[in-house]
C-alpha positions as CSV (number, residue, x, y, z in Angstrom):
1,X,0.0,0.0,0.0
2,X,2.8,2.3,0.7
3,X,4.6,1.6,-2.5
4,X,1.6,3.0,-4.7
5,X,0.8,5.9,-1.9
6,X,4.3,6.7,-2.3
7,X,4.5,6.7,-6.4
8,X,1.1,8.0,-6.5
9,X,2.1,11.3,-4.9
10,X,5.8,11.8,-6.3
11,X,4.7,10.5,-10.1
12,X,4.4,14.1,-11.4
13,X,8.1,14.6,-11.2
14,X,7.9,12.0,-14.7
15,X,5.5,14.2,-15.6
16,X,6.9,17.7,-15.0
17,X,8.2,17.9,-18.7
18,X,5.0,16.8,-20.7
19,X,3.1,19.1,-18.1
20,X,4.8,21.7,-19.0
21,X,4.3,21.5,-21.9
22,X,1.1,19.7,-22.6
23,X,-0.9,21.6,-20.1
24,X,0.9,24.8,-20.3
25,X,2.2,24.7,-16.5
26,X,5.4,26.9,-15.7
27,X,7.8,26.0,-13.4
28,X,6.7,27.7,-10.6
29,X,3.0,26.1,-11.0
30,X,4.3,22.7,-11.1
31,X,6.1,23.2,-7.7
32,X,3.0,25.0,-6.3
33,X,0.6,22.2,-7.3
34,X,3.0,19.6,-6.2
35,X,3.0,21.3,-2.7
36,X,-0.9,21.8,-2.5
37,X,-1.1,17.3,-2.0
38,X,0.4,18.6,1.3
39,X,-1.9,20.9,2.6
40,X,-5.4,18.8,1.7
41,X,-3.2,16.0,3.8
42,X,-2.2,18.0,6.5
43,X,-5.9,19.2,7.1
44,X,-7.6,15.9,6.9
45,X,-4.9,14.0,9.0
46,X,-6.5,14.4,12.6
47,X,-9.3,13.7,11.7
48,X,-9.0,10.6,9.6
49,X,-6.5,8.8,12.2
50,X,-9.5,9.2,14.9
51,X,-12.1,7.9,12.3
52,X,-10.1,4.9,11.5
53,X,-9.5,4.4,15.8
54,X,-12.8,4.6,15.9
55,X,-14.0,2.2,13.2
56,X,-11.2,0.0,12.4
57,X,-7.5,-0.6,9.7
58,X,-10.0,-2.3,6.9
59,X,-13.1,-0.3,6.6
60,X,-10.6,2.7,6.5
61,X,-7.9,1.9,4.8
62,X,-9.8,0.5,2.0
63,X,-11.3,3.7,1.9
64,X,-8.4,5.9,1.6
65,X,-7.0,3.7,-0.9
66,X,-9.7,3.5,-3.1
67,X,-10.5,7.1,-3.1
68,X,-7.3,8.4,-3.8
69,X,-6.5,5.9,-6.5
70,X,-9.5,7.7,-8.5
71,X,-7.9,11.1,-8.3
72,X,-4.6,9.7,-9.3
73,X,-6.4,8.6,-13.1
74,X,-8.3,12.0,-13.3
75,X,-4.5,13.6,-13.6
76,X,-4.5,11.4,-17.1
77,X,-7.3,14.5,-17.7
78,X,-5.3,17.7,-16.5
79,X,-5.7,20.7,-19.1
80,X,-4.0,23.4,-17.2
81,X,-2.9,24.7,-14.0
82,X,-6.3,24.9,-12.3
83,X,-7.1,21.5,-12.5
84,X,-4.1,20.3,-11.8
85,X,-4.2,22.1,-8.3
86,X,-7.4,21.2,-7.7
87,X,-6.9,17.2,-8.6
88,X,-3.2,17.7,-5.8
89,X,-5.3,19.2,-3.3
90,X,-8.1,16.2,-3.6
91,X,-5.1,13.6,-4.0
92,X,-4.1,14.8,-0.7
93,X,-7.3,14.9,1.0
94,X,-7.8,11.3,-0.5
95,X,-4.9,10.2,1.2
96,X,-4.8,12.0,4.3
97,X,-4.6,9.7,7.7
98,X,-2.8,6.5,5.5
99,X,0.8,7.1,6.5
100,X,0.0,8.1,10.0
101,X,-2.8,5.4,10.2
102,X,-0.2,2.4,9.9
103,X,2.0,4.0,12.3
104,X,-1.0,4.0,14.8
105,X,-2.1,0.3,13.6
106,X,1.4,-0.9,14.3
107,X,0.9,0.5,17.6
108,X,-2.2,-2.2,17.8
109,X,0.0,-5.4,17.2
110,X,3.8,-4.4,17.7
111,X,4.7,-3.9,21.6
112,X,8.0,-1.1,21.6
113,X,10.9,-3.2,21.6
114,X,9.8,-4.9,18.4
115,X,8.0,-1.7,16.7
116,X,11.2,-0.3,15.2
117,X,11.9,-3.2,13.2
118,X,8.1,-3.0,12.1
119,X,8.4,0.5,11.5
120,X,11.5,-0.2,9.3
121,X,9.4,-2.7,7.5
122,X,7.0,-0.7,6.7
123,X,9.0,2.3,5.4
124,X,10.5,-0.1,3.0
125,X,8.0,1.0,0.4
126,X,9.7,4.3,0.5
127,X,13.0,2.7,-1.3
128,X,10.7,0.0,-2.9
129,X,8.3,2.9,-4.4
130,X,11.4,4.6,-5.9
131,X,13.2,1.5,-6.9
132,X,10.1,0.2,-8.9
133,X,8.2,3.2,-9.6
134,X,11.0,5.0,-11.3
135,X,11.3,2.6,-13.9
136,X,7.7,1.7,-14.1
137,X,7.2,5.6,-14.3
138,X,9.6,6.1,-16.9
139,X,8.9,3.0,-19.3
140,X,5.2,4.2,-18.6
141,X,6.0,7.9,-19.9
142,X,7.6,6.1,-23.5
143,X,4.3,5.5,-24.4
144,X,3.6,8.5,-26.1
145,X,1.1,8.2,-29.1
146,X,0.0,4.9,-27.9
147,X,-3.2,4.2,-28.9
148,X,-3.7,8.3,-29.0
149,X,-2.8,9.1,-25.2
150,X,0.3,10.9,-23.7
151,X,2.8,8.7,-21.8
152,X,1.9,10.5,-18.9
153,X,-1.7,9.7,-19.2
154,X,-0.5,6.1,-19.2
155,X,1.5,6.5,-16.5
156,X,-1.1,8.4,-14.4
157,X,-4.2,5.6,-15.4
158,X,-2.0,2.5,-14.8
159,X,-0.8,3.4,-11.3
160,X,-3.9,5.3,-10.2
161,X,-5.6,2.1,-11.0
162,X,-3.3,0.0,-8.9
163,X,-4.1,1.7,-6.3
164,X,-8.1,0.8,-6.1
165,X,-7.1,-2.9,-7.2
166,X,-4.9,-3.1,-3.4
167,X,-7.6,-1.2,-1.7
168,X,-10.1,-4.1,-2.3
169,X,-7.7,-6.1,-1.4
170,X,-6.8,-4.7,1.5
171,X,-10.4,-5.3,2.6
172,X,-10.3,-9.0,3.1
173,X,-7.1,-9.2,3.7
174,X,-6.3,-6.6,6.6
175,X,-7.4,-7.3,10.6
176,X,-8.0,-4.9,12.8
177,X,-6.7,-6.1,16.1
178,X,-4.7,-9.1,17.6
179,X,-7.9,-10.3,19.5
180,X,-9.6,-11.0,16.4
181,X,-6.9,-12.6,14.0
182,X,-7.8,-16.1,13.5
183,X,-4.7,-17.2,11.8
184,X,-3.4,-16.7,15.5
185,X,-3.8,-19.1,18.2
186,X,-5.5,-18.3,21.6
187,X,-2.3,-18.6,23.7
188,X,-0.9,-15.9,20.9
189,X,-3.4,-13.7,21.1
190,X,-4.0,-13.9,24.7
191,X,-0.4,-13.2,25.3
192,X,0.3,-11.0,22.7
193,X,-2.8,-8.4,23.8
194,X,-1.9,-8.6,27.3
195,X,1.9,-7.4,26.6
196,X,0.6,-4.1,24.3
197,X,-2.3,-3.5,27.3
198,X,0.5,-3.2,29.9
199,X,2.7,-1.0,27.6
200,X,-0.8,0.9,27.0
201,X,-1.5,1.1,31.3
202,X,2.2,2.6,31.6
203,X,1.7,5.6,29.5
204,X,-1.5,6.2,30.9
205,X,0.2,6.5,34.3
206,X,2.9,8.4,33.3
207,X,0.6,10.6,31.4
208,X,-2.6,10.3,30.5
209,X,-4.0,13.2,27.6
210,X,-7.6,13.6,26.0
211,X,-7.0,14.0,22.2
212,X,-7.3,16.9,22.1
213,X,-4.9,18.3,24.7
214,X,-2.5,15.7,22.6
215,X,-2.9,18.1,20.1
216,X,-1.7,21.1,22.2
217,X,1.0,19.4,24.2
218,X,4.4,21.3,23.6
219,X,6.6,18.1,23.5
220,X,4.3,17.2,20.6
221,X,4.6,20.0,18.6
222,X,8.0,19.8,19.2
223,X,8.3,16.5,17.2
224,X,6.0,18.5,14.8
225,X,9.0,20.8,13.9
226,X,12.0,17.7,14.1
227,X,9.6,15.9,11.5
228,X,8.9,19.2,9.4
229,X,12.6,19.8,8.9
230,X,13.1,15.9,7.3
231,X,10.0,16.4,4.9
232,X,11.5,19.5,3.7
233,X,14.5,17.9,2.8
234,X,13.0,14.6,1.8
235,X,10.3,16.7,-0.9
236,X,13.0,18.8,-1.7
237,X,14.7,16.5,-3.6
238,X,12.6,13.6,-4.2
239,X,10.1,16.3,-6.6
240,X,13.0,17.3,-9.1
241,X,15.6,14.2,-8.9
242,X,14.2,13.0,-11.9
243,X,15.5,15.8,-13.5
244,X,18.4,16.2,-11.8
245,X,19.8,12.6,-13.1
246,X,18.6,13.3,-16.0
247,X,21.1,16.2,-15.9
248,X,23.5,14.0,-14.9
249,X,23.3,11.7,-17.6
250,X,22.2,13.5,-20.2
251,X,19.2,12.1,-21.0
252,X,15.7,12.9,-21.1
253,X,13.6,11.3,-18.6
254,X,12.3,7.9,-19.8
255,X,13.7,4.3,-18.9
256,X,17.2,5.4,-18.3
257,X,16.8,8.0,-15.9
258,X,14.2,5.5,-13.8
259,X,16.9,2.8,-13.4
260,X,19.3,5.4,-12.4
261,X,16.9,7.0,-10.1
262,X,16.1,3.6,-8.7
263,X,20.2,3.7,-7.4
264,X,20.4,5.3,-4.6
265,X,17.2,3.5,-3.2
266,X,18.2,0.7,-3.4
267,X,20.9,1.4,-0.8
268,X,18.0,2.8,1.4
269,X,16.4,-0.1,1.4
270,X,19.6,-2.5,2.7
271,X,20.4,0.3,5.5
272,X,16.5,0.4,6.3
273,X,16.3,-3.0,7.0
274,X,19.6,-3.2,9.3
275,X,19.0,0.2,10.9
276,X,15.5,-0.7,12.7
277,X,17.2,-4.0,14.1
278,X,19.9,-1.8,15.1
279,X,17.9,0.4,17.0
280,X,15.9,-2.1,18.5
281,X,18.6,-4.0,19.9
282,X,20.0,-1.3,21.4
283,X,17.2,0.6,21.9
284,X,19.0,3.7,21.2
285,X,16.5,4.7,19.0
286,X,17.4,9.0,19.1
287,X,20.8,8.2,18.8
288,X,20.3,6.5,16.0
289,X,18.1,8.9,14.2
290,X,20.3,11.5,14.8
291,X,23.5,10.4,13.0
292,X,21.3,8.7,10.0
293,X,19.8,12.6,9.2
294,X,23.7,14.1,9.7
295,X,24.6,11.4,7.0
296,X,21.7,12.6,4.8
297,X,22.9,16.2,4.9
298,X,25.8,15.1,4.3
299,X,25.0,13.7,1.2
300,X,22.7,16.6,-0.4
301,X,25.6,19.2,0.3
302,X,27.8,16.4,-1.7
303,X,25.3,17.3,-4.6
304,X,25.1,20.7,-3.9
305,X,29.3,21.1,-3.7
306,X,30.7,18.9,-6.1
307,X,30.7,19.0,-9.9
308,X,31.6,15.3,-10.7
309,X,28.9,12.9,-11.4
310,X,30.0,10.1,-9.5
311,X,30.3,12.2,-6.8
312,X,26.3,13.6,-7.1
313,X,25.4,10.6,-7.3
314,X,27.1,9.4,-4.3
315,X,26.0,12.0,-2.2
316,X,22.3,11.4,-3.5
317,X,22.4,7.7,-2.7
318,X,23.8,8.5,1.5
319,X,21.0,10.8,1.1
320,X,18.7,8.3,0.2
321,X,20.6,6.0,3.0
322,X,19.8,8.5,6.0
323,X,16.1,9.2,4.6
324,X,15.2,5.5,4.9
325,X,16.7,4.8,7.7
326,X,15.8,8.2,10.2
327,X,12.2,8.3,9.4
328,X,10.9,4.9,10.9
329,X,13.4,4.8,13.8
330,X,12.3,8.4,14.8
331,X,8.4,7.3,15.0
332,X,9.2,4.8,17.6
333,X,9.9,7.7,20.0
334,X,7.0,9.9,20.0
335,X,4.6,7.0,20.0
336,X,6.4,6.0,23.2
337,X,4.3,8.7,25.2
338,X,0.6,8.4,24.2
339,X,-2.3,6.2,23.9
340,X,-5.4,5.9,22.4
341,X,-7.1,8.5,20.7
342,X,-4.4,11.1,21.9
343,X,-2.2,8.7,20.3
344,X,-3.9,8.8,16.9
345,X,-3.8,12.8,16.9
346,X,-0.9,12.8,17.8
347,X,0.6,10.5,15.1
348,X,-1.8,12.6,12.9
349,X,-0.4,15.9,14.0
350,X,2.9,14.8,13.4
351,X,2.5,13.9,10.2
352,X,0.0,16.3,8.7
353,X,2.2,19.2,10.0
354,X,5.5,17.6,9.1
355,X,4.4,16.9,5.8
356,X,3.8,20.7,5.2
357,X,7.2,20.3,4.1
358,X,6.3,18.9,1.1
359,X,3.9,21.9,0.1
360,X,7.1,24.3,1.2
361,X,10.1,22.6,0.1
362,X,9.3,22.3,-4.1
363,X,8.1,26.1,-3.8
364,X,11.4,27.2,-1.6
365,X,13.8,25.3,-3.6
366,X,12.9,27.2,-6.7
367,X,12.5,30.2,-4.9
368,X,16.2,30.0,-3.8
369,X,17.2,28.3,-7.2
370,X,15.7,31.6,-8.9
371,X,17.4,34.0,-6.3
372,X,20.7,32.9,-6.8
373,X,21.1,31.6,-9.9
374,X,21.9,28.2,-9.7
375,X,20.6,24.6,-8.7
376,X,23.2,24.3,-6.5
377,X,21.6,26.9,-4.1
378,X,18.6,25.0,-3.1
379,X,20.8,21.8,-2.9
380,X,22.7,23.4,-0.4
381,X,19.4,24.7,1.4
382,X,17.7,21.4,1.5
383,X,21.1,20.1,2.7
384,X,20.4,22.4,5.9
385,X,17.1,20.8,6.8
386,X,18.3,17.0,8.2
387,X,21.3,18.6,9.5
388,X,18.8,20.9,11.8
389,X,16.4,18.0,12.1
390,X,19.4,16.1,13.8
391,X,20.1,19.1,16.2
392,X,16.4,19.1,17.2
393,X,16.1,15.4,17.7
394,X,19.3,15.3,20.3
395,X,17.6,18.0,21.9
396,X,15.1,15.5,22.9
397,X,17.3,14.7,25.8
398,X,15.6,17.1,27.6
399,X,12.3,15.4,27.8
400,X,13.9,12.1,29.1
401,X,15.7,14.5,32.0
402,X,12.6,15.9,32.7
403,X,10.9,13.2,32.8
404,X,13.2,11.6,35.4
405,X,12.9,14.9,37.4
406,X,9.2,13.9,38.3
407,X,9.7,10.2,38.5
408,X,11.8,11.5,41.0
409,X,10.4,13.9,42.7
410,X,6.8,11.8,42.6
411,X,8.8,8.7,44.4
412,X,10.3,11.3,46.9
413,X,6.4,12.4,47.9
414,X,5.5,8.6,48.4
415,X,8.5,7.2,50.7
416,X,7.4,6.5,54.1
């Protein structure tokens, strides 16, 4: 499901080009349309994480699937700027609560110690998306003239498509809750339910929040900003790298350009999947986050500072490497604190605002790019974002020493 979410929403960067030119958008109107997907997301996020704790994974992620895989075919249809910011704006809507939906589902059936791991899993269809989609996007975009459609109206009906085709699937196939998966025994469900409703009884001790006031609570606003800072950068580049490797090899973007896109994820994907049992094992789950976003800046101010391809594409793939592998690591410490409902706004809060990035980084970028001249001045600003995302996270310290503050301070008031 999160491979198509994922191509779904970054396909246009195939299409910038034939956009451009068959439905007259500018530059500038391409990276405002691609931003708008953010804000109909960020708006609908709260609200669709509470529906689906409230009625259930399958009803709702059928839904979401579903829905948004009919506004990705109606791009096939775009005839200028104004529909294609109203069909972003929908897609996001459409889409809004999936991402931060699993997060809270994996909450339902993954106790802590294991949910990094799960997380990582997960966030493989980030690599996965980019691996596949780029050369499914770009063979799809050779079909020009085929049977009298664009190859971007292929490329926009074929995965919109897929996308309704795993939503029905996802119907029979998803359960909602370890208590009522039958391809689970009784000892395993009985065992595995009473492990997550301990972890659930000690954050309701240690703080217990209506959703609402989840949504007002400064250390979760703070996460808000540490997640805003990776989107930025993630966006940033993910909207123009087809472009930019096209630069790189000299190429326009078809086949080519999506196997070399596919490069760098494919790295992401190998240092995903060791990273979450990394920080599981160890549990040093900040730690790890930190240094994987300081190797992802890194990387972009490699692309940003070098001239030699090799050396772009280097710095694009430890870019790649760091995006994988932070992301999922980081959302096994907020969801440490909540429960519940406040947990699903939370998540939800997290997410939508973070993901604001998305609608700000393609529109800053080419601000910056058009200030100074050059490409390599948003490369270097994007660069900027993990790098500050990593400072933020370390200052996370000072929840934990807070925290111990009043877990000492409480046992002080009980001793006899």
């Amino acid at each position: 499901m999160y491979v198509i979410a994922f191509i779904d929403r970054t396909n246009i960067g195939f299409a910038e080009e034939s956009l451009e030119v068959h439905a007259g958008l500018s530059t500038a109107a391409y990276a405002f349309g691609a931003g708008l997907f953010f804000i109909g997301y960020a708006v609908f996020e709260v609200p669709s994480n509470l529906i689906m704790h409230k009625v259930g994974a399958r009803w709702w992620m059928a839904r979401i699937m579903i829905t948004w895989g009919i506004v990705a075919v109606l791009f096939m249809f775009t005839s200028g700027p104004t529909m294609f910011y109203i069909l972003r704006f929908l897609l996001g809507v459409a889409e809004a609560g999936f991402f931060p939906g699993v997060i809270l589902y994996l909450t339902y059936w993954f106790p802590r110690r294991r949910r990094a791991q799960a997380t990582a899993l997960f966030y493989m269809g980030l690599p996965i998306a980019n691996i596949l989609g780029g050369p499914l996007s770009g063979a799809l975009m050779e079909l020009d003239g085929f049977l009298g459609m664009w190859g971007f109206q292929w490329m926009f009906l074929i995965e919109g498509l897929l996308a309704v085709v795993v939503g029905v699937i996802a119907f029979f196939y998803l359960t909602d809750r370890p208590a009522r998966a039958a391809w689970l025994t009784e000892q395993e469900r009985t065992e595995l339910q009473a492990t997550l409703d301990a972890e659930v009884e000690e954050k309701q001790q240690a703080r217990h929040l209506s959703w609402w006031r989840a949504l007002l609570n400064g250390r979760i606003l703070y996460f808000c900003l540490v997640y805003f800072t990776i989107q930025l950068s993630v966006y940033g580049l993910t909207f123009f790298l087809p472009r930019q490797i096209a630069g790189i090899a000299g190429r326009d973007v078809g086949i080519i350009v999506g196997l070399l896109f596919a490069i760098p994820w494919v790295l992401g994907l190998a240092a995903n999947f060791f990273s979450g049992r990394y920080a599981d094992r160890t549990g040093q789950y900040r730690n790890a986050a930190t240094v994987l976003l300081v190797v992802s800046g890194v990387g972009l101010l490699m692309t940003g500072l070098l001239g030699s391809p090799v050396l772009v594409m280097l710095g694009l793939c430890l870019a790649a490497i760091g995006f994988c592998s932070a992301q999922p690591i980081f959302w096994n410490i907020p969801t440490s604190y909540l429960s519940g409902a406040a947990l699903a706004s939370s998540i939800g809060l997290i997410n939508g605002v973070g993901n604001l990035g998305g609608f700000v980084a393609p529109n800053l970028r080419v601000w910056v790019v058009e200030a100074f001249g050059t490409e390599s001045a948003g490369l270097l600003m994007l660069a900027v974002m993990p790098l500050l995302g990593a400072l933020f996270l370390a200052g996370t310290r000072l929840f934990d020493a807070h925290d111990a503050k009043r877990e000492s301070a409480r046992s002080a008031d009980l001793a006899p």
